[in-house]
C-alpha positions, 0 to 999 in steps of 0.5 A: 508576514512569517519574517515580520512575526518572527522579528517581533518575537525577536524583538520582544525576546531582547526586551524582556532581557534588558528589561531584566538588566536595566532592574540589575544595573539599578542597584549597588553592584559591587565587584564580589572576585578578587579581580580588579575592575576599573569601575571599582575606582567610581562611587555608587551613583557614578557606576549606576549611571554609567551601567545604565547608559551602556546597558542603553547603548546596548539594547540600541545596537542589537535592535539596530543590528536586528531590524538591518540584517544586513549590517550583521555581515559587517559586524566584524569591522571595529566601527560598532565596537569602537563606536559603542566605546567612544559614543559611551564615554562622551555621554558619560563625561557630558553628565560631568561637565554639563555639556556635549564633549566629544572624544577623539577617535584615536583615544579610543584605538589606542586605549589598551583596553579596546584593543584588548576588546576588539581581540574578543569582539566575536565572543562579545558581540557577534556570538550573543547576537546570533545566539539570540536570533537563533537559539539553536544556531550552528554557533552555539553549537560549536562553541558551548555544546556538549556542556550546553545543550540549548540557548536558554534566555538566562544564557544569553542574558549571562553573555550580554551581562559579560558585553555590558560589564566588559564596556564599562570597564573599556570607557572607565579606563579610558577616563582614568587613563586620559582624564584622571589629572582633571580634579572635576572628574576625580570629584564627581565621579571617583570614591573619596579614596581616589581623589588624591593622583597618587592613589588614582595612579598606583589603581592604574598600574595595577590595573594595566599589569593585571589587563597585560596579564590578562591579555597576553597570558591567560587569553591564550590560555583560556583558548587552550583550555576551552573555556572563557570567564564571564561577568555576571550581574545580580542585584547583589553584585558583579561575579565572574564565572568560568563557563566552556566555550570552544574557540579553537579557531581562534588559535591560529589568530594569535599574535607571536607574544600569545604563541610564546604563551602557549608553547611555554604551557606545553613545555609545563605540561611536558616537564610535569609529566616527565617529572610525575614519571621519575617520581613514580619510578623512584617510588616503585624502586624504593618500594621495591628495595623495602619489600624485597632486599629489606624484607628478606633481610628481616625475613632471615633475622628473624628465622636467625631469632626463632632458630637460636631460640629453639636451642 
């Protein structure tokens, strides 16, 4: 009876959250950073509805994940992300064409956006959602503490806020890069500003070097530094924040490229360092060879001054 409760207040709990995100994700929400979201290629009613359909999708998977305990053990397998992905995309191309479209599976593995996603599944997915089955688990814990001392519902909002936007950018990618040539799409979906290609692919590959970069340079060194940038939704508009998170373990994961990244920081920080000293020393040698050769050199004109004057 006590586990029944307690699933209910659970459950309970994440309504009131997304009842508070679907409110969100109803307005106009434009990107307030100076990053590059893919979705900032679709007009107004085109994002609304594609937010709204993940925001769904969402709640979905984590009410799934919490009434089957079990399936949380697996939630490290790409299957719930890829098919978050994937089932998003297909709803959102079938309000395009009017009927059911199916996506293959490997669009999606291959996209560089869900490979970049899937590096991050453990901050996107599975944090948030143990986060909010136990607000004081050990996972909170070890990731935000000391800088947050509990797990409050606007903190988990903040994070399932990240999740959200982080999806529509993954299924907006893939349509741009997989379903842009198709005119019906840049019509229905696009701002008038992108329905000539040429502008379609220049946003492209600004987009794909600015994820690159994102992806191969500042991930590491955000784990570096402890610290992780988040999307946050208000009525007014999409903001990124940079919150503490501690992810040290995740260090020993990255990939040789990431690696690269971070011995390129310590070589910085190192000549930094060597550099801040030489100035300093050349600094303290110049103030000493003002106060005392100068000085004294002065100190012994002057007396030259005072004593020819005396004659």
């Amino acid at each position: 009876m006590t586990k029944i409760i307690q699933k209910q207040q659970l459950c309970l709990k994440l309504s009131n959250i997304f009842t508070r995100l679907h409110y969100k994700v109803s307005f106009n929400i434009p990107n307030t950073s100076s990053i590059l979201l893919p979705t900032d290629l679709l007009r107004d009613s085109s994002k609304r509805k594609l937010f709204n359909i993940v925001a769904v999708k969402i709640e979905e998977l984590f009410l799934e994940l919490i009434a089957d305990k079990e399936n949380i053990s697996t939630l490290g397998d790409k299957s719930f992300f890829h098919h978050l992905i994937k089932s998003t995309t297909e709803e959102f191309l079938t309000s395009c064409y009017g009927y059911n479209v199916t996506l293959r599976s490997s669009i999606v593995d291959n996209s560089f956006y869900t490979k970049y996603l899937v590096e991050e599944e453990n901050f996107l997915l599975l944090i948030p959602l143990q986060i909010l089955r136990d607000s004081e688990s050990k996972t909170f814990y070890s990731v935000f503490d000391p800088i947050y001392n509990k797990a409050y519902s606007s903190f988990i909002e903040a994070l399932l806020d990240n999740l959200i936007v982080e999806v529509t950018n993954a299924v907006t990618y893939i349509i741009i890069n997989e379903f842009s040539f198709i005119y019906d799409v840049r019509k229905n979906f696009y701002r008038s500003t992108f329905l000539s290609l040429r502008n379609v692919e220049r946003f492209r590959n600004n987009l794909s070097w600015q994820l690159r970069i994102k992806r191969f340079l500042k991930r590491p060194a955000d784990l570096y530094n402890s610290q992780q940038g988040i999307w946050v939704i208000r009525t007014t508009g999409i903001y990124y924040r940079i919150i503490y998170a501690n992810r040290s373990l995740e260090l020993l994961n990255l990939n040789q490229f990431a690696i690269l990244t971070l011995i390129t920081i310590e070589i910085k920080d190192f000549l930094v360092s060597r550099f801040d000293e030489t100035v300093y020393l050349f600094g303290s040698t110049v103030r000493y060879t003002l106060t005392s050769v100068f000085g004294q050199l002065i100190g012994l004109v002057w007396r030259g001054i005072i004593e020819g004057l005396k004659k």
